[in-house]
RORONU-7269 format. One record per residue (C-alpha): residue number from 1; residue in one letter; x, y, z. Coordinates in steps of 0.001 Angstrom, whole numbers, plus 500000, padded with zeros to 6 digits. Example, Ala and Ser with C-alpha at 12.3 -4.5 7.8 and 13.67 -1.06 7.14 Angstrom:
<sites>
> nr|rest|xx|yy|zz
> 1|a|512300|495500|507800
> 2|s|513670|498940|507140
</sites>
This chain:
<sites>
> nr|rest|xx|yy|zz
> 1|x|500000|500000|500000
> 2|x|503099|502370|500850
> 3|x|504296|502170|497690
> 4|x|500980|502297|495835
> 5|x|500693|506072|497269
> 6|x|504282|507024|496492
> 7|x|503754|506098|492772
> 8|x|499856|507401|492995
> 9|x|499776|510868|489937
> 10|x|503140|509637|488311
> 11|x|502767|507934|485182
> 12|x|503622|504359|484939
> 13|x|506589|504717|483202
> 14|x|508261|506271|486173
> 15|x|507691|502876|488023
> 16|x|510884|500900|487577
> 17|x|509598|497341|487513
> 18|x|506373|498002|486245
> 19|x|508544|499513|482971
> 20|x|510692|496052|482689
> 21|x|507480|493280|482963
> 22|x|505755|496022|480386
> 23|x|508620|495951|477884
> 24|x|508496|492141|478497
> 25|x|505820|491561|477805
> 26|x|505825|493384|474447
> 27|x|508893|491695|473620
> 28|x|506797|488422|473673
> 29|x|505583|487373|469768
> 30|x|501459|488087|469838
> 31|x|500747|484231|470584
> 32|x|502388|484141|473788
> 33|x|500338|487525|475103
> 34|x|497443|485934|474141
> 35|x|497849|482851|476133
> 36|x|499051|485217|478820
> 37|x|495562|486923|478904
> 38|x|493734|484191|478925
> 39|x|495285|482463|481919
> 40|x|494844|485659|483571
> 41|x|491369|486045|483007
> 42|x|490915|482477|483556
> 43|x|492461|483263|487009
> 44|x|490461|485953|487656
> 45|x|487284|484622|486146
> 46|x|487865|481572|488797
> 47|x|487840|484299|491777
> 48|x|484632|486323|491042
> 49|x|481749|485694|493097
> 50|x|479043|483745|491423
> 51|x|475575|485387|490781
> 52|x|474121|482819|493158
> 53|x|476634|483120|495527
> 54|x|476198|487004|495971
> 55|x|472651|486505|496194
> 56|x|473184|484017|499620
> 57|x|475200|487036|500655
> 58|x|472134|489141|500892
</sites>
């Protein structure tokens, strides 16, 4: 969280690391991005609350 506010109204590009895993990832041929993204949102897809579990929230 500390360092999310000390990089909070700089652009990304000021961010050290963020700047290598970005030019990384472009480096990467369009096939392997792709995969990339879909793992992710697989990932992330796995994580989100279900409709019917947000309704027994209620």
């Amino acid at each position: 969280m500390v360092r999310a506010r000390a990089v909070v109204g700089r652009p990304w590009t000021s961010d050290p690391g963020l700047r290598v895993q970005v030019d990384a990832i472009l480096a990467m041929p369009p096939e392997d991005r792709l995969r990339i993204l879909e793992e992710q949102v697989s990932t992330l897809s796995a994580l989100r609350p279900t409709a019917r579990a947000a309704v027994a929230q209620r």
